[in-house]
PDB file of N, CA, C and O in Angstrom:
ATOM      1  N   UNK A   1      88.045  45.600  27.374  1.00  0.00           N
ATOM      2  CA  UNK A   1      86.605  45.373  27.380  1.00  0.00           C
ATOM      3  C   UNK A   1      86.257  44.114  26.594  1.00  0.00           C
ATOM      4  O   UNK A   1      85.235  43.498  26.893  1.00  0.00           O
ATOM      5  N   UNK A   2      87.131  43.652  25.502  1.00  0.00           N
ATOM      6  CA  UNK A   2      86.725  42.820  24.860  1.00  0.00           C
ATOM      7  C   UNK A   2      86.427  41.177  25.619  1.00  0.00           C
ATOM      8  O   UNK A   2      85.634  40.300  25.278  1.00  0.00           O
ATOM      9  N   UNK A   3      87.564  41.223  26.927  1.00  0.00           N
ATOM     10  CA  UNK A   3      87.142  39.627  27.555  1.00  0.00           C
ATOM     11  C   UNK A   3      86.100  40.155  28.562  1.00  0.00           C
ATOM     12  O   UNK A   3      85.510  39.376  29.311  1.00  0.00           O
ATOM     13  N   UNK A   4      85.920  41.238  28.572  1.00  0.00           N
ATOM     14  CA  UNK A   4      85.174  41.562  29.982  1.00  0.00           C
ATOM     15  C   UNK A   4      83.505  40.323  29.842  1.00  0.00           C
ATOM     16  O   UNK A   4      82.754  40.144  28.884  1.00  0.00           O
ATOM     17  N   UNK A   5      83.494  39.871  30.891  1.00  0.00           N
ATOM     18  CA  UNK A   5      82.139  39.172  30.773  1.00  0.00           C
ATOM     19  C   UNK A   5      80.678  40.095  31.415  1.00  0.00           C
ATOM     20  O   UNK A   5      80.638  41.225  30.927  1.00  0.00           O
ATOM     21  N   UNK A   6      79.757  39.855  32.195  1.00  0.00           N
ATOM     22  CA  UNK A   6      78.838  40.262  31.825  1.00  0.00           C
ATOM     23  C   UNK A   6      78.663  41.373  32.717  1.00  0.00           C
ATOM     24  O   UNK A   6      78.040  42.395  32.428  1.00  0.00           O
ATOM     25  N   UNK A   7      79.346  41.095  34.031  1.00  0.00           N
ATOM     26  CA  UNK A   7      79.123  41.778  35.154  1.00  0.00           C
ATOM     27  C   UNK A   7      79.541  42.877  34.726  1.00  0.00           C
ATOM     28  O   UNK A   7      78.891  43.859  34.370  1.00  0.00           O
ATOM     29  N   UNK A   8      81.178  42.637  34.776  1.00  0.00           N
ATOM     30  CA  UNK A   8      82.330  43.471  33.886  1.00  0.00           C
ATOM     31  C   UNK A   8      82.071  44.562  33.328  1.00  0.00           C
ATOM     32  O   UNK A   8      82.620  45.611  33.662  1.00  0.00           O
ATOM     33  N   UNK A   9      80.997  44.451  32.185  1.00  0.00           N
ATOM     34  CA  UNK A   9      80.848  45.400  31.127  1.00  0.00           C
ATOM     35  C   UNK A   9      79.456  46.026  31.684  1.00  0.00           C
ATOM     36  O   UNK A   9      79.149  47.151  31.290  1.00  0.00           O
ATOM     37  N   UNK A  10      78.707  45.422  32.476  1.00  0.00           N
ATOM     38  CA  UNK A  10      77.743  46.220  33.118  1.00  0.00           C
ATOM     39  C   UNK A  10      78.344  47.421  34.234  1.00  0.00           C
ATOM     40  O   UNK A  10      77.947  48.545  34.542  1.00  0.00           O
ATOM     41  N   UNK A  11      79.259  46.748  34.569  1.00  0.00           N
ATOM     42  CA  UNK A  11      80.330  48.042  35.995  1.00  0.00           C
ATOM     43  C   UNK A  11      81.004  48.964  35.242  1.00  0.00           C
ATOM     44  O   UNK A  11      81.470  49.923  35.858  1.00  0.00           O
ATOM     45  N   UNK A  12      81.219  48.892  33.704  1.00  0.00           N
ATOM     46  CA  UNK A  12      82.288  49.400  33.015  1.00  0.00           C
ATOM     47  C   UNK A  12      80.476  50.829  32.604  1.00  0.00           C
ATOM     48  O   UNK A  12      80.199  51.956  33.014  1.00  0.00           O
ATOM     49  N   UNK A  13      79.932  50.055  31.856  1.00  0.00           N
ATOM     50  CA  UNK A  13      78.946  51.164  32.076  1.00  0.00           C
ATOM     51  C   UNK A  13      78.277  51.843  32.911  1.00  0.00           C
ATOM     52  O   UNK A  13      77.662  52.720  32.303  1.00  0.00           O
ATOM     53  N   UNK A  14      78.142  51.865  33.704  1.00  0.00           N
ATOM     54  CA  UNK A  14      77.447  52.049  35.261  1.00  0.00           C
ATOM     55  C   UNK A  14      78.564  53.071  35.653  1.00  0.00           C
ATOM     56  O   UNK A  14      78.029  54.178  35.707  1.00  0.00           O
ATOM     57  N   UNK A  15      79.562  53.134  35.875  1.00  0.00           N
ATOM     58  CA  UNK A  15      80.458  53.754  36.014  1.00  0.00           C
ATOM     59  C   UNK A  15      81.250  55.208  35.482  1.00  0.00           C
ATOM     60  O   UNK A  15      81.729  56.247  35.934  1.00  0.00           O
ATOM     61  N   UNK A  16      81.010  54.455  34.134  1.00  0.00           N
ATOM     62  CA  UNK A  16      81.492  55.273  32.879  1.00  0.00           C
ATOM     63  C   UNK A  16      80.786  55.778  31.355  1.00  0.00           C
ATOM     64  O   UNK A  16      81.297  55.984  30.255  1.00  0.00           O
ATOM     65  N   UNK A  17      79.364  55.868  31.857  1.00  0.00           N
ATOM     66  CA  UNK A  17      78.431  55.850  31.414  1.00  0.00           C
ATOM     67  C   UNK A  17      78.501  57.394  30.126  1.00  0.00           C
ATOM     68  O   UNK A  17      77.837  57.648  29.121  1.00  0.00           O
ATOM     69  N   UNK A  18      79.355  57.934  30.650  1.00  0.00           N
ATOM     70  CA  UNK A  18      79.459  59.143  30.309  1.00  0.00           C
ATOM     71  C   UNK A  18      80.433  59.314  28.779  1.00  0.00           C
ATOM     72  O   UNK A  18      80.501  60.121  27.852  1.00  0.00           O
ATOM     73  N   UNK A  19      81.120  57.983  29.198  1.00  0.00           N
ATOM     74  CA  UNK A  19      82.336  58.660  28.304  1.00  0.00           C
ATOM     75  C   UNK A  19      82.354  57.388  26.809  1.00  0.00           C
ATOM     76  O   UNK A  19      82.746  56.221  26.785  1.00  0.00           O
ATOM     77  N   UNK A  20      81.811  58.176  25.822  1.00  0.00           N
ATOM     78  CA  UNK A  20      81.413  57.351  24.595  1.00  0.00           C
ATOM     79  C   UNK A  20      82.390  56.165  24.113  1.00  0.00           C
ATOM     80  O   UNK A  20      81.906  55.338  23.341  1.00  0.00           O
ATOM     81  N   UNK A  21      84.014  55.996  24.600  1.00  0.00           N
ATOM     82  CA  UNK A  21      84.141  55.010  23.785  1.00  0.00           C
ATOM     83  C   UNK A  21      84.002  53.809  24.996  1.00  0.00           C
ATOM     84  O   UNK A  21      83.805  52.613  24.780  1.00  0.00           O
ATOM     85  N   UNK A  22      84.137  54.360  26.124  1.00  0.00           N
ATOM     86  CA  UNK A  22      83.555  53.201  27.312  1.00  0.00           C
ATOM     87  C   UNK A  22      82.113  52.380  26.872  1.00  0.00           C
ATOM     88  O   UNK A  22      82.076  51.164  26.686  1.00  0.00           O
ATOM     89  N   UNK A  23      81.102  53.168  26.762  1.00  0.00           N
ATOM     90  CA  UNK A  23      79.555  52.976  26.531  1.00  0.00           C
ATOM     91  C   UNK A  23      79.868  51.914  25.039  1.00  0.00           C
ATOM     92  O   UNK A  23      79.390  50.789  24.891  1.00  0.00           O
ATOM     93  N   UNK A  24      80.644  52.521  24.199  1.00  0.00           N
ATOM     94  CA  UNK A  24      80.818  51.974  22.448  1.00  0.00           C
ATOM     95  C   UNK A  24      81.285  49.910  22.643  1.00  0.00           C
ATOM     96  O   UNK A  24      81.115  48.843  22.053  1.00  0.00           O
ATOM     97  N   UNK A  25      81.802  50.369  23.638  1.00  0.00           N
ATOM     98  CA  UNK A  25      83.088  49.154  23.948  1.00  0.00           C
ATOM     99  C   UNK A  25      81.841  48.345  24.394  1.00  0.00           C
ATOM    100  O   UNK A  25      81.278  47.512  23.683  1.00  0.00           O
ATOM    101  N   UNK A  26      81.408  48.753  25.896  1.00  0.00           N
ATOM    102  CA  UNK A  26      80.733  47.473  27.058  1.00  0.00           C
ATOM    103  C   UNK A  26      79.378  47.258  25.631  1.00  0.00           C
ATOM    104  O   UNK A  26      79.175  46.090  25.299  1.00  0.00           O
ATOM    105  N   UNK A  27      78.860  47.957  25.164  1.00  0.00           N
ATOM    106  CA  UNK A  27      77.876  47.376  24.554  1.00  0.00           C
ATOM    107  C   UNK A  27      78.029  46.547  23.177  1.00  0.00           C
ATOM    108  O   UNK A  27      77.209  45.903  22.522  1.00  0.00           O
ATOM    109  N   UNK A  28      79.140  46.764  23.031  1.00  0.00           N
ATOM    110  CA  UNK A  28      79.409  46.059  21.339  1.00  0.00           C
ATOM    111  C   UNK A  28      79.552  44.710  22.427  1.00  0.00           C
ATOM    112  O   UNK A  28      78.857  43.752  22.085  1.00  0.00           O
ATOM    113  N   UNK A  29      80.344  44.522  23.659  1.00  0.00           N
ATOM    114  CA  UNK A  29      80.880  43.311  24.274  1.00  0.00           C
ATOM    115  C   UNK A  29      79.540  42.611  24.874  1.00  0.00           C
ATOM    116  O   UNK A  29      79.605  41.403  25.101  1.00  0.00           O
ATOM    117  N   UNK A  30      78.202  43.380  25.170  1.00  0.00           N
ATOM    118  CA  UNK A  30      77.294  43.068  25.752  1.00  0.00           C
ATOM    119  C   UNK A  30      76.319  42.406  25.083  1.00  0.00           C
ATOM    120  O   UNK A  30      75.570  41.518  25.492  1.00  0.00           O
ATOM    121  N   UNK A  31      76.433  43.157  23.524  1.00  0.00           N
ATOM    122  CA  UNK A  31      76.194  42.244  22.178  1.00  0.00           C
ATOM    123  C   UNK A  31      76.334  41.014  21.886  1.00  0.00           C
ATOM    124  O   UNK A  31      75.557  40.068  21.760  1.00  0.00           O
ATOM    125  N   UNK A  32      77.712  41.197  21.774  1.00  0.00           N
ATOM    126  CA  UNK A  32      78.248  39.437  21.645  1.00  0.00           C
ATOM    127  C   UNK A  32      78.006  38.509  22.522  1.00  0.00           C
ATOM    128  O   UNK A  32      77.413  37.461  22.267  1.00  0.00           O
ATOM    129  N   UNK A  33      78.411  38.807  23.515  1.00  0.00           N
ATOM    130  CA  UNK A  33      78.060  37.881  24.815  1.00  0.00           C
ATOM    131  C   UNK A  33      76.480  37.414  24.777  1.00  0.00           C
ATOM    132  O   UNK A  33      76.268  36.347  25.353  1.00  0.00           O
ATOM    133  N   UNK A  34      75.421  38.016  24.223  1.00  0.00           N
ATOM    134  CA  UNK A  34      74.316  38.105  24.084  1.00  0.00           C
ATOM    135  C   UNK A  34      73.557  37.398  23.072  1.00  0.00           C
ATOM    136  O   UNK A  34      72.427  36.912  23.030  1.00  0.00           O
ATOM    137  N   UNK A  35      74.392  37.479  22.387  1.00  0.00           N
ATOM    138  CA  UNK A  35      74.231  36.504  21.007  1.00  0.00           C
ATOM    139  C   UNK A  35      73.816  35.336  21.047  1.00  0.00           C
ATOM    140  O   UNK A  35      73.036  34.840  20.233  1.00  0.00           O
ATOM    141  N   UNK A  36      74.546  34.516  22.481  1.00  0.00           N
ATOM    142  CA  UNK A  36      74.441  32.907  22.667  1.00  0.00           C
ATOM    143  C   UNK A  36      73.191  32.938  23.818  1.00  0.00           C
ATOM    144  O   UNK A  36      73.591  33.052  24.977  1.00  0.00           O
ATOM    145  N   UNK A  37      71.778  32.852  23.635  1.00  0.00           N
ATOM    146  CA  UNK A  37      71.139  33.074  24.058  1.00  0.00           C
ATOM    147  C   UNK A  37      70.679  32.535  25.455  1.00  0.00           C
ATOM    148  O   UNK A  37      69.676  32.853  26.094  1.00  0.00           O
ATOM    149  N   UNK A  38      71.932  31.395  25.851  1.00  0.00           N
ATOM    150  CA  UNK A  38      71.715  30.993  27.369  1.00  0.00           C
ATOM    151  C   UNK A  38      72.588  31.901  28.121  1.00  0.00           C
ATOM    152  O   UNK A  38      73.016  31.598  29.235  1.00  0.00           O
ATOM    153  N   UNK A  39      72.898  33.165  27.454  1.00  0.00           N
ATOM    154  CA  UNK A  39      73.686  34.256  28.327  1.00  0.00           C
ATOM    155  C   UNK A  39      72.727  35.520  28.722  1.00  0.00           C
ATOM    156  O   UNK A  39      73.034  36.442  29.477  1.00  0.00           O
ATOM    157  N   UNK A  40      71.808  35.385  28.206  1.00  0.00           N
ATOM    158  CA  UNK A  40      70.814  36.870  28.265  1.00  0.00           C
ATOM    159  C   UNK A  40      70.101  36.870  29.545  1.00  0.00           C
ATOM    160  O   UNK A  40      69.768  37.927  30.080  1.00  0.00           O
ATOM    161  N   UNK A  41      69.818  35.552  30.127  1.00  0.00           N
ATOM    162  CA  UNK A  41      68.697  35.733  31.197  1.00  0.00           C
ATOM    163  C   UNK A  41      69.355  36.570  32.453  1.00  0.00           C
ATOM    164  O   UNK A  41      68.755  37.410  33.123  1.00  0.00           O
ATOM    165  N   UNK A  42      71.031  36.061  32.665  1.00  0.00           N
ATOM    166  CA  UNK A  42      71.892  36.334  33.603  1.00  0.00           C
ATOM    167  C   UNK A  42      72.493  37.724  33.271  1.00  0.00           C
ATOM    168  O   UNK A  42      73.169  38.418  34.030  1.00  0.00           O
ATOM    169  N   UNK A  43      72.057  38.051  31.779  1.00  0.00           N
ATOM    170  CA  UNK A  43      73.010  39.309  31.702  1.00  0.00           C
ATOM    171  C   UNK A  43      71.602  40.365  31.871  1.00  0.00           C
ATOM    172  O   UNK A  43      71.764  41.583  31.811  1.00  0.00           O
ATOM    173  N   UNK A  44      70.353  39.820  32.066  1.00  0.00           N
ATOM    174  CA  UNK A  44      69.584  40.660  32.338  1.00  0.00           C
ATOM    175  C   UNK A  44      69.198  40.695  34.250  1.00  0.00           C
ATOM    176  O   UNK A  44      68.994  41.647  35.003  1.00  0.00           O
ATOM    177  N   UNK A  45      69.218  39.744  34.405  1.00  0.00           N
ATOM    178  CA  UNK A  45      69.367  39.921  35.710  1.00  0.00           C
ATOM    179  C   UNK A  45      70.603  40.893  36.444  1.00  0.00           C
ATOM    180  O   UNK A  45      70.534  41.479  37.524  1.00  0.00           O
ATOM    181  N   UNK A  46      71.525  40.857  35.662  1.00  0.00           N
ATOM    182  CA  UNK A  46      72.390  41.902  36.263  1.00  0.00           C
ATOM    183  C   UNK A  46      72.658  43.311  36.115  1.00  0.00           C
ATOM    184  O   UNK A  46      73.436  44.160  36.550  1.00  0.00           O
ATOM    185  N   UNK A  47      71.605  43.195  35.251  1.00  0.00           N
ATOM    186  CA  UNK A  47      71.044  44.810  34.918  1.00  0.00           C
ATOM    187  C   UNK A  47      71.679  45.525  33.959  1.00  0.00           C
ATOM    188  O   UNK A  47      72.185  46.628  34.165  1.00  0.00           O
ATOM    189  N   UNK A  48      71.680  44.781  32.602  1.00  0.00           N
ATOM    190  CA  UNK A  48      72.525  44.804  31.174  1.00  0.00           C
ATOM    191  C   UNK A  48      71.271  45.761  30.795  1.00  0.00           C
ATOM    192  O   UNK A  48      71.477  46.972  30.731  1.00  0.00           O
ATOM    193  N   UNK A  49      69.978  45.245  30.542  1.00  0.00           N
ATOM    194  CA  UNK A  49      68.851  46.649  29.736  1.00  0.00           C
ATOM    195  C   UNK A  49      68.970  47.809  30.422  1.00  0.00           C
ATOM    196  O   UNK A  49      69.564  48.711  29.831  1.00  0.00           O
ATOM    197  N   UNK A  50      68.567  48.028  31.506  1.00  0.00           N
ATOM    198  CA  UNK A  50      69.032  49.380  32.497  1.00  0.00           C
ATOM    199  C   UNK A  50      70.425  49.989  32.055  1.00  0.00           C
ATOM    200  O   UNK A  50      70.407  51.024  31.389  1.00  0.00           O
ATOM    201  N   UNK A  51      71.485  49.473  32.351  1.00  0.00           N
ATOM    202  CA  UNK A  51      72.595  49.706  31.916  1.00  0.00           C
ATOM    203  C   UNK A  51      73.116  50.526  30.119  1.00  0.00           C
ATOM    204  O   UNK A  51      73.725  51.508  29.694  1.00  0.00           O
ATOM    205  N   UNK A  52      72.364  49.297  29.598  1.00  0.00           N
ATOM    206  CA  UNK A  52      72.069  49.946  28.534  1.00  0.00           C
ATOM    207  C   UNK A  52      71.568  51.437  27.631  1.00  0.00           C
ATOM    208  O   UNK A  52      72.097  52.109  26.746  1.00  0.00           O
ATOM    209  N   UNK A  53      70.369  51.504  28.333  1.00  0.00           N
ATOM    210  CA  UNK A  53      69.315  52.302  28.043  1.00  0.00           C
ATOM    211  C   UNK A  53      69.861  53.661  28.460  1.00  0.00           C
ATOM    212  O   UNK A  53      69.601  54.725  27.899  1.00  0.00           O
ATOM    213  N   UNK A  54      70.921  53.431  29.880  1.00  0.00           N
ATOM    214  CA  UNK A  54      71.585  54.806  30.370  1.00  0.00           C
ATOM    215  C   UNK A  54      72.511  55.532  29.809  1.00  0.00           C
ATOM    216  O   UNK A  54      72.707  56.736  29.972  1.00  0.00           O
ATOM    217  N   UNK A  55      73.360  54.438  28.823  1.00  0.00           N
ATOM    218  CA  UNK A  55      74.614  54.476  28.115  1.00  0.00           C
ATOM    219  C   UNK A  55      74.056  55.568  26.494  1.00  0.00           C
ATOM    220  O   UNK A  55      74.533  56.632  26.099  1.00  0.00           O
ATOM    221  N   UNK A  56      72.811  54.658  25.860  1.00  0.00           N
ATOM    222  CA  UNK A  56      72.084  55.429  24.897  1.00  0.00           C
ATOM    223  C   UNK A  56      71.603  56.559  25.113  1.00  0.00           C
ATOM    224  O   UNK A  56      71.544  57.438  24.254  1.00  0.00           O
ATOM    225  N   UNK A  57      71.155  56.690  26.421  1.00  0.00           N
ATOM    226  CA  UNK A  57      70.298  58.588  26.746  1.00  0.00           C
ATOM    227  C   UNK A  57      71.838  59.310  26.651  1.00  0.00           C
ATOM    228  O   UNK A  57      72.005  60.452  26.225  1.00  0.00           O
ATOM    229  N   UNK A  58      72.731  58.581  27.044  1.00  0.00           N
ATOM    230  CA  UNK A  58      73.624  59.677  27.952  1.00  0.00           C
ATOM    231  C   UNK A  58      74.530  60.458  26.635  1.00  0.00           C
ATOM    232  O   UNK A  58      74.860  61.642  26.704  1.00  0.00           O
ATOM    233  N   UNK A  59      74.947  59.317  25.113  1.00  0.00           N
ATOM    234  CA  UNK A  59      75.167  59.856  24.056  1.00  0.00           C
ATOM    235  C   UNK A  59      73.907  59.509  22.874  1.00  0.00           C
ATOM    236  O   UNK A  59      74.079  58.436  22.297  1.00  0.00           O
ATOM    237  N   UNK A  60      73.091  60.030  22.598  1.00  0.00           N
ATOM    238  CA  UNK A  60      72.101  60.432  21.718  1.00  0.00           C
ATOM    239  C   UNK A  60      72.174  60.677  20.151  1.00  0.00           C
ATOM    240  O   UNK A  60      71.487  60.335  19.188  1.00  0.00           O
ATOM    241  N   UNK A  61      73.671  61.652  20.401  1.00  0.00           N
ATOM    242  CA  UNK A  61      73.858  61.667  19.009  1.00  0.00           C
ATOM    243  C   UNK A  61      75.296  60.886  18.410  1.00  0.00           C
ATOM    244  O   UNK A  61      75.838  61.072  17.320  1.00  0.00           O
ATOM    245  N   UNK A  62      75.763  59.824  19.669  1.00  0.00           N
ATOM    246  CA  UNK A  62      77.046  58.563  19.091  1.00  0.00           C
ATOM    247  C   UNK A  62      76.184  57.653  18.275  1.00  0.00           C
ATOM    248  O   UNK A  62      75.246  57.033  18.777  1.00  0.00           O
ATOM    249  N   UNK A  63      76.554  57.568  16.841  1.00  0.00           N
ATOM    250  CA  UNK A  63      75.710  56.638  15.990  1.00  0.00           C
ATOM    251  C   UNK A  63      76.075  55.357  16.496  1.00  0.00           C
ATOM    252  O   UNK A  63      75.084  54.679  16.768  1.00  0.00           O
ATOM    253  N   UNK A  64      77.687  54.536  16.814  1.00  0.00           N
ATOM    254  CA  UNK A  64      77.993  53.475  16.799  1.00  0.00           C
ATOM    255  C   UNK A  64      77.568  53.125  18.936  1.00  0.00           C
ATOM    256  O   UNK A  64      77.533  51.955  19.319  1.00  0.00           O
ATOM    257  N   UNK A  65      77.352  54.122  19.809  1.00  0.00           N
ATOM    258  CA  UNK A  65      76.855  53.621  21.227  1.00  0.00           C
ATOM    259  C   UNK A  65      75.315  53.250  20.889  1.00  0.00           C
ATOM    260  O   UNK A  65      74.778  52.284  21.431  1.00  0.00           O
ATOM    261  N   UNK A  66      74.634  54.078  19.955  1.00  0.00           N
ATOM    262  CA  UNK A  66      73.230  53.333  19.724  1.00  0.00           C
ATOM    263  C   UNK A  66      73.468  52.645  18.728  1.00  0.00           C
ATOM    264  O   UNK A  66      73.704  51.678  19.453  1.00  0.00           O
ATOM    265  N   UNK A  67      73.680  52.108  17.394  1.00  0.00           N
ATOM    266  CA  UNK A  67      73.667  50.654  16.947  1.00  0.00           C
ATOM    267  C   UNK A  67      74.302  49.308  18.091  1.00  0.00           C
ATOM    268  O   UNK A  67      73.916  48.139  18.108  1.00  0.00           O
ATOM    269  N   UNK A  68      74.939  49.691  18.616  1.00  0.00           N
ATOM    270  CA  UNK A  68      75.292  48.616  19.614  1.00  0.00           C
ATOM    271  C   UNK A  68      74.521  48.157  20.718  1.00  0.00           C
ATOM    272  O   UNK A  68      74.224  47.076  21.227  1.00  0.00           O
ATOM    273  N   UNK A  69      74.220  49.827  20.975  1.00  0.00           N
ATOM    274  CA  UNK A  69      73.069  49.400  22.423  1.00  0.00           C
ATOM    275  C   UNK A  69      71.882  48.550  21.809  1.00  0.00           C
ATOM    276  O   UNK A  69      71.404  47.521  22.285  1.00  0.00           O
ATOM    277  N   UNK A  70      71.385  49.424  20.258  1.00  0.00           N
ATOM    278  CA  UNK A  70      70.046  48.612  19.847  1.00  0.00           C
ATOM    279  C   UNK A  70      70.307  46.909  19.706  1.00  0.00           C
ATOM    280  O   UNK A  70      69.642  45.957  20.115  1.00  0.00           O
ATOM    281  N   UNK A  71      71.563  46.987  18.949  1.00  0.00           N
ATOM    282  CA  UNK A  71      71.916  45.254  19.185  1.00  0.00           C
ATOM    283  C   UNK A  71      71.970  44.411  20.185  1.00  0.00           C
ATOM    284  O   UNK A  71      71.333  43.358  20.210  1.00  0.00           O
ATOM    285  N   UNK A  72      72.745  44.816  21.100  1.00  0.00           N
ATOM    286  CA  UNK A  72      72.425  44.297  22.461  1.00  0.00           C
ATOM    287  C   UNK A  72      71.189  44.400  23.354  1.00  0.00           C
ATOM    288  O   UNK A  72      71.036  43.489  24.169  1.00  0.00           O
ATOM    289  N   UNK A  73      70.356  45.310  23.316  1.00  0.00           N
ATOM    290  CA  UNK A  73      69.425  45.252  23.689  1.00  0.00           C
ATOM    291  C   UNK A  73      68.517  43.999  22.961  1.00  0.00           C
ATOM    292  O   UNK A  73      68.016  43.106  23.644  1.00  0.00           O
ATOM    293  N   UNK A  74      68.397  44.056  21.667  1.00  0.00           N
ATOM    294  CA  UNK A  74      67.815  43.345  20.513  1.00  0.00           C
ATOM    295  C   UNK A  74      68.488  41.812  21.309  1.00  0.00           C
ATOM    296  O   UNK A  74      67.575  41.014  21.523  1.00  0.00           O
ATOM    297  N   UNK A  75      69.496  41.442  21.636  1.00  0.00           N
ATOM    298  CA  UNK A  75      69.766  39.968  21.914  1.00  0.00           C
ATOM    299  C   UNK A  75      69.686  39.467  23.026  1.00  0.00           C
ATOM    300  O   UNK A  75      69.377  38.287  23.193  1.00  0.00           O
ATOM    301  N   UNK A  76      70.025  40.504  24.224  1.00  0.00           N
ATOM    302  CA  UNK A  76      69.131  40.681  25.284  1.00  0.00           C
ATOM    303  C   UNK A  76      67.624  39.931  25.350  1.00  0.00           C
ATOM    304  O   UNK A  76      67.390  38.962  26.072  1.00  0.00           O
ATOM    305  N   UNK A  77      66.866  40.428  24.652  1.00  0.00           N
ATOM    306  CA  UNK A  77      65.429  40.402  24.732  1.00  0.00           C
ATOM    307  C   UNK A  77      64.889  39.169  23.586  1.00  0.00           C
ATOM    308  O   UNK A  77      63.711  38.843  23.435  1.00  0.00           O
ATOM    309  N   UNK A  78      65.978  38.636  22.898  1.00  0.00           N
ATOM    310  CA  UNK A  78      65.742  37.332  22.344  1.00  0.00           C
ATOM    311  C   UNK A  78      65.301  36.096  22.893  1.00  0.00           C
ATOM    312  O   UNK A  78      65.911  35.855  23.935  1.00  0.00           O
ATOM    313  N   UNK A  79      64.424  35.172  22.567  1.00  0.00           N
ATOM    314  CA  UNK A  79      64.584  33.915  22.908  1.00  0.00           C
ATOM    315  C   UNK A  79      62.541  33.972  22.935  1.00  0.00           C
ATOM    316  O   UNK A  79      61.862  34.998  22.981  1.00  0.00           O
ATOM    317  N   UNK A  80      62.004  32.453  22.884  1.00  0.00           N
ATOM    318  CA  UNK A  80      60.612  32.576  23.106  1.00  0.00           C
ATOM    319  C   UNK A  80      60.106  31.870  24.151  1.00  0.00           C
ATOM    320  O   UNK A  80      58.948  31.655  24.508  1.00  0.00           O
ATOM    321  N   UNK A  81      61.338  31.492  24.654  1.00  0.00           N
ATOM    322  CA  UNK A  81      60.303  31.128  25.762  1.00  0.00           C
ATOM    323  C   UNK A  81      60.144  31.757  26.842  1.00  0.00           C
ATOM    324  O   UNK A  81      60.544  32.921  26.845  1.00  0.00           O
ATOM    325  N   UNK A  82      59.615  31.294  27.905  1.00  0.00           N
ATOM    326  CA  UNK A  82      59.086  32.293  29.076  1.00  0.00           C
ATOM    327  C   UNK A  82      59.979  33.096  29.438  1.00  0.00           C
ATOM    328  O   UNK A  82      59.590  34.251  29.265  1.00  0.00           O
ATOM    329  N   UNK A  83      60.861  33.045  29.804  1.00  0.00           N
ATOM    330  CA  UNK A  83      61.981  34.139  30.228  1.00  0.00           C
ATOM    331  C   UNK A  83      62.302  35.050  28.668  1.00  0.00           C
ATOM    332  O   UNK A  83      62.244  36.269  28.832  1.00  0.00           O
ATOM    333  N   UNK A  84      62.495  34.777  27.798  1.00  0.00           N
ATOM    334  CA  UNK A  84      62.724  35.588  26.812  1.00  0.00           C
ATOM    335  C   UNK A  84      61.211  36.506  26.558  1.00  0.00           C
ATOM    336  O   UNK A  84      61.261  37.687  26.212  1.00  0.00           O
ATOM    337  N   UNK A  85      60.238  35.973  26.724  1.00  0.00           N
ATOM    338  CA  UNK A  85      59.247  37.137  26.540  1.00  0.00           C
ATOM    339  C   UNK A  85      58.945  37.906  27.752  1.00  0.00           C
ATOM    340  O   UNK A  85      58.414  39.003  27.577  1.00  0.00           O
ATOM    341  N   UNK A  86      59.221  37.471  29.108  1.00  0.00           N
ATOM    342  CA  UNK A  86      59.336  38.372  29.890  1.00  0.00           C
ATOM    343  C   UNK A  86      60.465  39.569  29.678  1.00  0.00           C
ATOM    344  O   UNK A  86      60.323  40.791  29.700  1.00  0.00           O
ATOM    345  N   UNK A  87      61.425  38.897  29.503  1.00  0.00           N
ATOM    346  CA  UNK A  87      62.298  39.968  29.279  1.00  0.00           C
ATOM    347  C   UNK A  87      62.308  41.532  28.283  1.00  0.00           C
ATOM    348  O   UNK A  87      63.168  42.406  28.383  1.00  0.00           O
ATOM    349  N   UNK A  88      61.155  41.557  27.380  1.00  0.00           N
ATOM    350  CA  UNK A  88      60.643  41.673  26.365  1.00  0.00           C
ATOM    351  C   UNK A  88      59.249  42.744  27.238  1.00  0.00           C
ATOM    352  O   UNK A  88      58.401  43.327  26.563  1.00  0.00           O
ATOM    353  N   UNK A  89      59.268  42.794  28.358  1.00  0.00           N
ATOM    354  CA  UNK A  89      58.634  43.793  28.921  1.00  0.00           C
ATOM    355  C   UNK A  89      58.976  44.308  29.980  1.00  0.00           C
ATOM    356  O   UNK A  89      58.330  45.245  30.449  1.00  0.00           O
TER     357      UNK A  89
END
């Protein structure tokens, strides 16, 4: 999971949504990747928040699938200009 790029770790969740260290993995990787903020518009277009958000309902009480999801979500939804505040709703 760690080279997986964006698609990658979105299919890895989508898939395997179920099983906590899958969800732990694609989102810590969805994080990073996320970080460099000319990666978020494309990792949201490919349906990284959705993805996300499914991975967090699905374990509720994994502390480290939600600090990751919140991070990635959180870098996801970074940036001020127009696409970053759209993204942001």
């Amino acid at each position: 999971v760690r080279a997986m790029g964006v698609a990658a770790a979105v299919a890895a969740l989508r898939a395997h949504a179920s099983v906590s260290r899958v969800a732990f993995a694609a989102c810590g990787r969805l994080a990073s990747i996320c970080a460099e903020e000319q990666n978020c518009q494309a990792a949201a277009d490919a349906g990284t928040i959705e993805a996300i958000v499914a991975a967090m309902q699905a374990h509720p009480q994994h502390a480290a699938v939600q600090r990751y999801g919140c991070k990635a979500l959180c870098n996801v939804c970074a940036g001020t200009n127009a696409a970053g505040l759209a993204r942001l709703q």
